[in-house]
C-alpha positions as CSV (number, residue, x, y, z in Angstrom):
1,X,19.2,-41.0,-38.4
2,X,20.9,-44.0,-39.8
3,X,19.7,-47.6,-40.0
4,X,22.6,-49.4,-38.5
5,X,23.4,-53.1,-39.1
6,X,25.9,-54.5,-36.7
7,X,26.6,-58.3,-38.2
8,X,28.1,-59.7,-34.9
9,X,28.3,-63.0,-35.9
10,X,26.3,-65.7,-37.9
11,X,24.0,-65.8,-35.6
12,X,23.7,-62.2,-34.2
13,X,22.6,-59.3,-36.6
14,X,21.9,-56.4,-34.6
15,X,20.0,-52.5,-35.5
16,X,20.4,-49.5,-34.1
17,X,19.7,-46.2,-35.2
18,X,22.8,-43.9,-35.0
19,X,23.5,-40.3,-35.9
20,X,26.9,-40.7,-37.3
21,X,28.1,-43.6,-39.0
22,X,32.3,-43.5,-38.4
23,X,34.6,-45.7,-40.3
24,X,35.1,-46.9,-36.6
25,X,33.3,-47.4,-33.7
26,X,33.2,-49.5,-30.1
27,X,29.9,-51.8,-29.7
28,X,29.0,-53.9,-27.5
29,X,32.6,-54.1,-26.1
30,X,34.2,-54.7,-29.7
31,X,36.0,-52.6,-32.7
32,X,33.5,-52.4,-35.1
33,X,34.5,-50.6,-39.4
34,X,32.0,-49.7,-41.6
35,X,31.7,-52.2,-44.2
36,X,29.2,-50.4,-46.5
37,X,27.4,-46.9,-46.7
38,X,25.6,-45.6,-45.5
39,X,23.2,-44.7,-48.5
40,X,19.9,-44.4,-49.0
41,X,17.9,-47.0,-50.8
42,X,15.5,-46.8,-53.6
43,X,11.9,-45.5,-52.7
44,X,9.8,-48.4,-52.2
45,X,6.1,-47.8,-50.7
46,X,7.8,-45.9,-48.2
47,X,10.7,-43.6,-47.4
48,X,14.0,-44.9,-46.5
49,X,16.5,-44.2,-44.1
50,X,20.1,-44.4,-44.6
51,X,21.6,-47.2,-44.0
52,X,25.0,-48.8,-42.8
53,X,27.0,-51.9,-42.6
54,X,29.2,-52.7,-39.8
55,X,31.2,-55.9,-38.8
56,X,33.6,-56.6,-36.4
57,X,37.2,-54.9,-37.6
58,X,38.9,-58.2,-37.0
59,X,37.2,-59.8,-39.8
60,X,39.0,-60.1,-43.3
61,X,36.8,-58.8,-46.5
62,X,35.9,-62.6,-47.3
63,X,34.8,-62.8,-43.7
64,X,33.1,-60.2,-44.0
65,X,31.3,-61.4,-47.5
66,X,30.3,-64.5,-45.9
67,X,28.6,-63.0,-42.6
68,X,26.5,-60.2,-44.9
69,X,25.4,-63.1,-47.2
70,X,24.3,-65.7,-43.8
71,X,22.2,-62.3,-42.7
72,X,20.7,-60.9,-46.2
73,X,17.9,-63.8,-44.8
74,X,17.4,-62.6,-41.7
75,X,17.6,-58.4,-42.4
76,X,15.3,-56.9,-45.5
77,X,17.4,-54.0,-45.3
78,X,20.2,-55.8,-46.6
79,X,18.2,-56.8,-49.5
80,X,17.1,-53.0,-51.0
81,X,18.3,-51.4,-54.3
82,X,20.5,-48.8,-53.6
């Protein structure tokens, strides 16, 4: 399985475990791209899953930047050594 980040918005960071990660996908109503992975992170004291980045396809890269930074907070995940 894949650890699945959907950044919805500043506000809204969603996870979901997914089988697949496409380039592409519908959530939630909305075109979602991959933004980033998935790969696995570094061993830490435990095993990691995979994990992926996705944002709404509408956003441009710097839009994109800003909405992973807001999150890296809220979401360890986005915070592991790759």
């Amino acid at each position: 399985m894949i650890f699945t980040v959907f950044l919805v918005s500043p506000d809204d960071a969603r996870i979901e475990h997914i089988e697949e990660a496409p380039e592409l996908l519908e959530y939630d109503g909305r075109p979602f791209s991959l933004r980033g992975g998935p790969r696995r992170p570094q061993p830490t004291d435990h095993e990691w899953d995979p994990v992926a980045v996705y944002a709404p396809d509408e956003l441009t890269e710097e839009e994109f930047l800003e909405l992973y930074e807001i999150h890296r907070k809220r979401v360890p995940e986005l915070n592991l050594k790759y």
